[in-house]
N, C-alpha and C positions, 0 to 999 in steps of 0.2 A: 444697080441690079446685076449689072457682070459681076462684082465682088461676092453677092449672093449665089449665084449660078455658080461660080467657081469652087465657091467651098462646098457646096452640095455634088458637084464634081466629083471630089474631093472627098468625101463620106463615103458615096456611091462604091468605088471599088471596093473597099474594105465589109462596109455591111454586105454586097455582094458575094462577097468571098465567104463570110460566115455565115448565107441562108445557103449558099451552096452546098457546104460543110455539113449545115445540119439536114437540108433534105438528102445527101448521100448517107446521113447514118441512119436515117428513121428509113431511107427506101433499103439499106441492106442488112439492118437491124432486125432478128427473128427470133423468136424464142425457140427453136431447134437452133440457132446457132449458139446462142445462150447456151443449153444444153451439152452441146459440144464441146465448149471451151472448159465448162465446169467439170466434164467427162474427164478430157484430155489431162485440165489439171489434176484431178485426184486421182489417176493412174501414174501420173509423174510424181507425186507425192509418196505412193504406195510403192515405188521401186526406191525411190531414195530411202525411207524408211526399210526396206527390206536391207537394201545395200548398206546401209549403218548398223544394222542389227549383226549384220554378216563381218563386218569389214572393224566393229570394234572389239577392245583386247580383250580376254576372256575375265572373268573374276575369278582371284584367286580361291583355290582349294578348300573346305575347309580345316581346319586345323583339328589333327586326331592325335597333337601330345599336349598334355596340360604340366602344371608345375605344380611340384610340393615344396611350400616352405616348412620350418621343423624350429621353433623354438626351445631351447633344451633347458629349465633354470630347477634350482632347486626349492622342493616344493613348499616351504617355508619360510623363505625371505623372497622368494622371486628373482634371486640372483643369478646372473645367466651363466653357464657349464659351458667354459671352451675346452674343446678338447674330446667333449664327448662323442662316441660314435654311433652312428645309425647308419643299420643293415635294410635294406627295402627289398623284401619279399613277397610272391604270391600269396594267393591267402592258404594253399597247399606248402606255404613253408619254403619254396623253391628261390632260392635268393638270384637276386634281380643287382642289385648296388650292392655288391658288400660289405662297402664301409664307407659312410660321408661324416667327418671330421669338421665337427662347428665350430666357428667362428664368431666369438662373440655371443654366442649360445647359437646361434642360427645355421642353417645348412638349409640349400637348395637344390633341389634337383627335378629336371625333365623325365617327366613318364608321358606313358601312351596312356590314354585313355582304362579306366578300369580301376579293381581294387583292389589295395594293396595293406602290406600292415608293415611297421616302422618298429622294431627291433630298436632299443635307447640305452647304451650300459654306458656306465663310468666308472671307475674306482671308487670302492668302498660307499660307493651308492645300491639299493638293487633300480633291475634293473626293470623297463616300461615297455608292455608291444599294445600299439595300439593301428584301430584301422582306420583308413582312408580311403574316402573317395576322389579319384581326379578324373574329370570334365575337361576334355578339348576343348583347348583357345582359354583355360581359365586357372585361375591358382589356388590349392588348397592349402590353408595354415592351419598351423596345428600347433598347441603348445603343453609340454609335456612336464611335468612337475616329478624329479625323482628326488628320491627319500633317502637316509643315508643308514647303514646295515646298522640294525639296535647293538649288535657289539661295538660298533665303530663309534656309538653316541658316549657309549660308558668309558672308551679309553679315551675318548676327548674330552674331560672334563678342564675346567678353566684351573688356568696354572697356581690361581691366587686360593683356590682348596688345599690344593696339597700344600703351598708353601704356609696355610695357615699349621697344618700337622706340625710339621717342625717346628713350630714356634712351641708351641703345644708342648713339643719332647723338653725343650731349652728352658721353661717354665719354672 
């Protein structure tokens, strides 16, 4: 029987401790304290939030220059014109880029926003103006097909014409 009285001894503090526990929460447990905590919390949430809105970096600007790419080939094999030049004007004609010089038929160039028109010459080609629009933050392509001057067709004729002539005289 001591062996029993001891270990209930023994139980005794600990279950004591925990109905202590729980009548100290249910006697100062209220719902206006409730109330309050949940106040306290979402007014400290609302300043942290304000202070993150405040305290982070800004977003950048947006972008008010766009890009013209410019394909330059000629317009019946699609072969690409180095060398050719493109002048970028207002659309009042007020030149802007006086001369961009392709590469590999291609030329790029940074504009502001707005529209513009692309001036195209190369030797013995005529020559191409055509318009574009560029859009901040984005890139306009454009590909332009020039033609070669109809005089310049008749004296390129293939070498194996005329050499047939001379045979013709030797005949």
């Amino acid at each position: 029987m001591s062996e029993a009285g001891f270990e209930s001894s023994q139980e005794a503090p600990g279950g004591a401790q925990v109905a202590r526990l729980r009548q100290a929460l249910t006697h100062h447990a209220s719902f206006s304290r409730a109330q309050a905590l949940v106040g306290l919390l979402a007014g400290l949430i609302s300043i942290c939030g304000a202070l993150f809105s405040y305290l982070r970096p800004p977003a950048p600007p947006l972008s008010t220059t766009g890009e013209v790419v410019a394909l330059v080939q000629v317009a019946h094999s699609m072969r690409p014109l180095t060398g050719a030049q493109i002048e970028v004007l207002t659309p009042k004609d007020a030149a802007i880029v006086t001369t961009l010089v392709t590469e590999n038929g291609r030329a790029r160039q940074a504009l502001k926003e707005g529209i513009y028109r692309l001036r195209v010459t190369y030797p013995r080609y005529d020559p191409q103006v055509r318009q574009v629009l560029v859009l901040g933050g984005q890139t306009a392509r454009i590909r332009i097909g020039l033609t070669p001057h109809p005089e310049e067709e008749k004296r390129t004729r293939p070498f194996s014409v005329g050499f047939g002539a001379i045979k013709r005289v030797f005949q």
